[in-house]
TORTOR-372714 format. One line per field, with one value per residue (C-alpha): residue number from 1; residue in one letter; x, y, z. Coordinates in steps of 0.05 Angstrom, whole numbers, plus 5000, padded with zeros to 4 digits. Example, Ala and Ser with C-alpha at 12.3 -4.5 7.8 and 13.67 -1.06 7.14 Angstrom:
2
pos [1|2]
code [A|S]
px [5246|5273]
py [4910|4979]
pz [5156|5143]
This chain:
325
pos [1|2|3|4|5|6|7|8|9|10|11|12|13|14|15|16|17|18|19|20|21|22|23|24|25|26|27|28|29|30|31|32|33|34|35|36|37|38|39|40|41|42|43|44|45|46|47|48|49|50|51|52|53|54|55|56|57|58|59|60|61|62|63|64|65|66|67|68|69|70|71|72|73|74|75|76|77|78|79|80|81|82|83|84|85|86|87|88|89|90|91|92|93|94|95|96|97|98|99|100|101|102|103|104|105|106|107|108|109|110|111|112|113|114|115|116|117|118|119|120|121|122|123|124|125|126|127|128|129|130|131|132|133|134|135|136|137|138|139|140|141|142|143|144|145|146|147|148|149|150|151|152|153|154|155|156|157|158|159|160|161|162|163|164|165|166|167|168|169|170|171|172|173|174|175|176|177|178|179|180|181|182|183|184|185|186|187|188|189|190|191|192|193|194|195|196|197|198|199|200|201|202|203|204|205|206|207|208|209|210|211|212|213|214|215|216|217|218|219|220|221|222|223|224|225|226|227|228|229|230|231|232|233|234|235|236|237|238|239|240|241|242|243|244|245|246|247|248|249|250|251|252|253|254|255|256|257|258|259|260|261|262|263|264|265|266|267|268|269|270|271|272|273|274|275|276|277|278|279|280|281|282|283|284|285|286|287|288|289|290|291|292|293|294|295|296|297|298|299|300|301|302|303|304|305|306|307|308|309|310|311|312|313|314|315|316|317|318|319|320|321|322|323|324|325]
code [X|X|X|X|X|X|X|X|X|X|X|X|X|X|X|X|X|X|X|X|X|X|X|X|X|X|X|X|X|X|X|X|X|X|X|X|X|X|X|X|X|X|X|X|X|X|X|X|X|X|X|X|X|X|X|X|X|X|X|X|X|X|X|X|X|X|X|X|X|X|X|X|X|X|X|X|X|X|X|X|X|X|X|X|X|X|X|X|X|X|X|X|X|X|X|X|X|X|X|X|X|X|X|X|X|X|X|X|X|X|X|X|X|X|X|X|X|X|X|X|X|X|X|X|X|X|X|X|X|X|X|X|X|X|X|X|X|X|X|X|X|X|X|X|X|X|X|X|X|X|X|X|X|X|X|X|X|X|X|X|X|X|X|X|X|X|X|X|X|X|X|X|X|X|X|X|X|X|X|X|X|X|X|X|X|X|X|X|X|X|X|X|X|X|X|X|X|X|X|X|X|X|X|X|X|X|X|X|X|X|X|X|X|X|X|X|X|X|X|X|X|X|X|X|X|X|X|X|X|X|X|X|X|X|X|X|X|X|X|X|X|X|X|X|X|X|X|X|X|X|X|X|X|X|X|X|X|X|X|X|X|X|X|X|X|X|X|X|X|X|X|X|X|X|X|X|X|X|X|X|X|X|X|X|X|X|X|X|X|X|X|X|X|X|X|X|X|X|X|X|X|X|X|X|X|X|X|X|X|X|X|X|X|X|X|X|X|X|X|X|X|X|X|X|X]
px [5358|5290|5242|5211|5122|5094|5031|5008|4943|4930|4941|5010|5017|5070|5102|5162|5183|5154|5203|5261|5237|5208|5232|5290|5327|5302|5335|5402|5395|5380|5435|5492|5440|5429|5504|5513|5468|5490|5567|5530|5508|5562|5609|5554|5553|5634|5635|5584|5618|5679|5645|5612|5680|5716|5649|5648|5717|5739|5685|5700|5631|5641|5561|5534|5583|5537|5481|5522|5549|5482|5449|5505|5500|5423|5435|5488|5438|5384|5419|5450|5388|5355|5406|5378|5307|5296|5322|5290|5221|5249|5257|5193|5157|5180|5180|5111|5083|5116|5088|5014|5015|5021|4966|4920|4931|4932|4992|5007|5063|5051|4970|4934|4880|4844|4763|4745|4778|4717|4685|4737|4731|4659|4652|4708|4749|4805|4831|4838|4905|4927|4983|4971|5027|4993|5021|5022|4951|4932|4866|4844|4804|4814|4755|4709|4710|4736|4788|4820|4886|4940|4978|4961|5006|4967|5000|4982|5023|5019|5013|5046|5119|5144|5113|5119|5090|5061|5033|4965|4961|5009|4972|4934|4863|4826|4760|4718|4664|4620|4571|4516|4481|4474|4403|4451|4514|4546|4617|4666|4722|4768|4745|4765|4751|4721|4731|4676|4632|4670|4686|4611|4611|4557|4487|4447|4483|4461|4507|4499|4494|4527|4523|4592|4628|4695|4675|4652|4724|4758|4718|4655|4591|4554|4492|4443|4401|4398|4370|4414|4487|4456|4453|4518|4561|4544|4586|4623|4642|4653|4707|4743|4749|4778|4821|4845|4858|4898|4944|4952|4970|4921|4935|4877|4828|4767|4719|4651|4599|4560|4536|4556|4633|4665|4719|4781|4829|4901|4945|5005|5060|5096|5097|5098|5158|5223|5280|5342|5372|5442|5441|5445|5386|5398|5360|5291|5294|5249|5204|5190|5177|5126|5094|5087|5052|4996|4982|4967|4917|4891|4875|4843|4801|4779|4775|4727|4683|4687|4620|4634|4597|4638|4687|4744|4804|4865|4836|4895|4963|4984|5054|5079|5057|5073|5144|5122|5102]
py [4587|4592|4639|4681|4684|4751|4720|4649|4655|4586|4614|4614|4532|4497|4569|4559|4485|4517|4576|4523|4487|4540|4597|4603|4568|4617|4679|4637|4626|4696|4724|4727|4773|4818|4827|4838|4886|4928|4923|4954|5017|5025|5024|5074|5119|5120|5124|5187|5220|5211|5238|5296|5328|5331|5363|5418|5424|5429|5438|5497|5537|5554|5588|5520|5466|5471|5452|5397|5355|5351|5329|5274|5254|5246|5210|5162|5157|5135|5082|5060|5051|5016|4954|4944|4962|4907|4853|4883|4875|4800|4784|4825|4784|4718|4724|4751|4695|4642|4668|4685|4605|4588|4611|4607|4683|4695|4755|4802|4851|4899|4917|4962|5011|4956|4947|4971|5036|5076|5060|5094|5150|5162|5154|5213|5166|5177|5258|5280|5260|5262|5212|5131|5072|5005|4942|4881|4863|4803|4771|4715|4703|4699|4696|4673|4747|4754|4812|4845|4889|4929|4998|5056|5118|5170|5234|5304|5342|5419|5463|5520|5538|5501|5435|5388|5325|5322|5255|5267|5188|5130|5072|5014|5010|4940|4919|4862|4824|4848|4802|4833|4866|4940|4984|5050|5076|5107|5128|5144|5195|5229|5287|5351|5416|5473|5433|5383|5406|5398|5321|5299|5244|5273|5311|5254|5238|5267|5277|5222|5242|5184|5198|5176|5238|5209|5178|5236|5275|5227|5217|5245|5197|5208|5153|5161|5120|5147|5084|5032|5081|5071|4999|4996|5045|5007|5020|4951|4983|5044|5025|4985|5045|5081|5029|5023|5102|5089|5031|5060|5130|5166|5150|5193|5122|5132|5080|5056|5009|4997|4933|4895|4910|4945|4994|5021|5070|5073|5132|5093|5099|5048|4991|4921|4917|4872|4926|4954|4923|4935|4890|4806|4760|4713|4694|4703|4780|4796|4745|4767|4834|4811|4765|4828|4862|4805|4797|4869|4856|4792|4841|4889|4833|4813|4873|4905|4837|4788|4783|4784|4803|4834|4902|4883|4903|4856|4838|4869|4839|4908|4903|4847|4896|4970|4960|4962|5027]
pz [5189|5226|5200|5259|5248|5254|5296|5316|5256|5235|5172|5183|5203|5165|5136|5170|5131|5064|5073|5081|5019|4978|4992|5018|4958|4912|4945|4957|4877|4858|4901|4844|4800|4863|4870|4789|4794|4845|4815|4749|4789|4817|4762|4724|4781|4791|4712|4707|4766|4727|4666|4713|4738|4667|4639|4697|4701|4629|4576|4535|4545|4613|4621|4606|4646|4715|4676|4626|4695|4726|4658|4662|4729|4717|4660|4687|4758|4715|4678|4745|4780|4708|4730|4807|4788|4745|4786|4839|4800|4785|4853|4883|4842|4856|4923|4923|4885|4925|4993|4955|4932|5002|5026|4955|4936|4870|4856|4808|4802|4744|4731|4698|4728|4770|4760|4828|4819|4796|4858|4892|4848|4840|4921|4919|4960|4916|4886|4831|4784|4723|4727|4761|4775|4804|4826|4878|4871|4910|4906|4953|5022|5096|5146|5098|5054|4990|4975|4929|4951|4913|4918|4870|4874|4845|4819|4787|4731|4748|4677|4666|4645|4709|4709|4768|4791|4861|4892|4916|4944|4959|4988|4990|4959|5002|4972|5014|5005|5074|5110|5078|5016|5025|5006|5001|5001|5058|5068|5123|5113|5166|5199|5157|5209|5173|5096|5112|5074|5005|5029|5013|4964|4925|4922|4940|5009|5071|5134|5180|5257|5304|5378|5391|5407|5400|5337|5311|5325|5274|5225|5185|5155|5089|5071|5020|5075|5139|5174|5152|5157|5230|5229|5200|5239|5298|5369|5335|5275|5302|5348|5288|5244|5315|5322|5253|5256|5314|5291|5218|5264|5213|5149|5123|5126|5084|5066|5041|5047|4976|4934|4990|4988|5035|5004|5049|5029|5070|5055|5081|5020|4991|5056|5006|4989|4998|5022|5005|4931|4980|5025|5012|4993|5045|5110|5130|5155|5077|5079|5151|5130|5084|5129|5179|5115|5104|5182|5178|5122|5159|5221|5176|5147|5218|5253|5192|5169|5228|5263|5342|5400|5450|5450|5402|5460|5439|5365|5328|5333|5347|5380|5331|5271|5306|5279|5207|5212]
């Protein structure tokens, strides 16, 4: 079966005969586990239902049987989904890896708090949170910029009697190497109204003024350096952040230029991913998914680091890539 290409990127030359070679045998392989897996929950969840009824239904301490079902059917849920989750992990991770070798990405599924985080965090381009899960980190290049990219879904515990976990950001956290080395910081966040004021990264950043009105009713500008935020923040630049606001249909961007890296922030939730554990490995409709996934970081790469000298109108592959979102 023919794979369909997300865009006609050179990048993607000869995908379609490593799919049929590479790819495509692996899912047809790890097809049986899929299915084993799914039979598991579903004989846990039939079993704890089971398990449920006689609990609420005949347990002697009638106060407590509410309570003693729903403890079960948590229980038995839990172990249920145990069985998919892991093969999903399996096969996240080896389809990730084979579609990273093809283009010389280096992949990993499970990480640790990544390096470039305290950026994000002493920039303020990140909240607060008390609670962090990270994976699908992919490191590699396109357009001649190094990048790093990987989710983070950051969470806070509340205290009190009544604890509960909010998430306070599900994304994706893009570092890139920019075309040049920066004197200061500056930072871009999305316009807040009347809480503007407590965005500011920190004492020694100063407001920056663009005369773009329309810019300016998006987003907001810090710099320690007034002059070169200017130079940077160009009517270029400026009409790539407006355009990524638009096709990422404000995901709360926020970014920052500093030690020549440019750091992007995407409050987009949990879009890497290979789809429902319920439905069969084979055929190309995942891997196209994906595919639609790294096109969308290839335009981000180009529309933020490419050097070009005319409006960008047309640079994103937006119609292929609206259907993502």
């Amino acid at each position: 079966m023919m794979i369909a290409l997300p865009s006609s990127r050179p990048v993607f030359d000869g995908f379609s005969g490593y799919y049929q070679s590479d790819i495509a045998p692996y899912l047809d392989a790890k097809e049986g586990a899929r299915q084993q897996a799914v039979k598991r929950f579903c004989t846990a969840i039939a079993a704890t239902g089971l398990l449920a009824l006689i609990v609420l239904f005949f347990l002697p301490w009638q106060e407590v049987r509410f309570h003693a079902a729903f403890a079960v059917s948590v229980i038995g849920g839990s172990i249920g989904y145990a069985f998919v989750a892991k093969v999903r992990n399996t096969l996240t991770h080896g389809l990730f890896e084979r579609i990273c070798r093809h283009f010389n990405f280096a992949y990993r599924r499970d990480l640790s708090r990544p390096d470039y985080f305290e950026t994000f965090r002493r920039l303020d381009l990140l909240p607060n949170h008390n609670k962090e899960d990270w994976e699908d980190e992919i490191n590699g290049a396109h357009s001649g910029s190094q990048f790093s990219f990987c989710e983070a879904h950051l969470k806070k515990q509340t205290s009190g009697k009544k604890k509960r976990t909010v998430s306070v950001f599900h994304g994706q956290l893009l570092v890139l190497d920019y075309h040049k080395k920066f004197l200061g910081e500056t930072v871009v966040k999305r316009d807040a109204g009347v809480f503007n004021g407590l965005m500011k990264p920190g004492s020694n950043f100063q407001r920056v003024g663009i005369a773009s009105p329309k810019f300016e009713k998006i987003f907001e500008a810090w710099s320690t350096d007034q002059v070169e935020a200017r130079e940077l923040l160009d009517p270029l630049v400026l009409e790539r952040f407006e355009e990524l606001d638009r096709l990422f249909d404000g995901a709360k961007l926020r970014a920052a230029f500093t030690g020549g890296k440019l750091y992007v922030a995407l409050e987009t939730g949990d879009k890497l991913n290979i789809g429902s554990m319920f439905k069969p490995l084979q055929g190309p409709e995942r891997t196209e998914k994906v595919l639609k996934e790294f096109d969308l970081i290839f335009d981000l790469i180009d529309v933020l680091v490419k050097r070009i000298d005319r409006r960008i109108d047309g640079a994103f592959s937006v119609d292929a890539i609206k259907s993502v979102f």
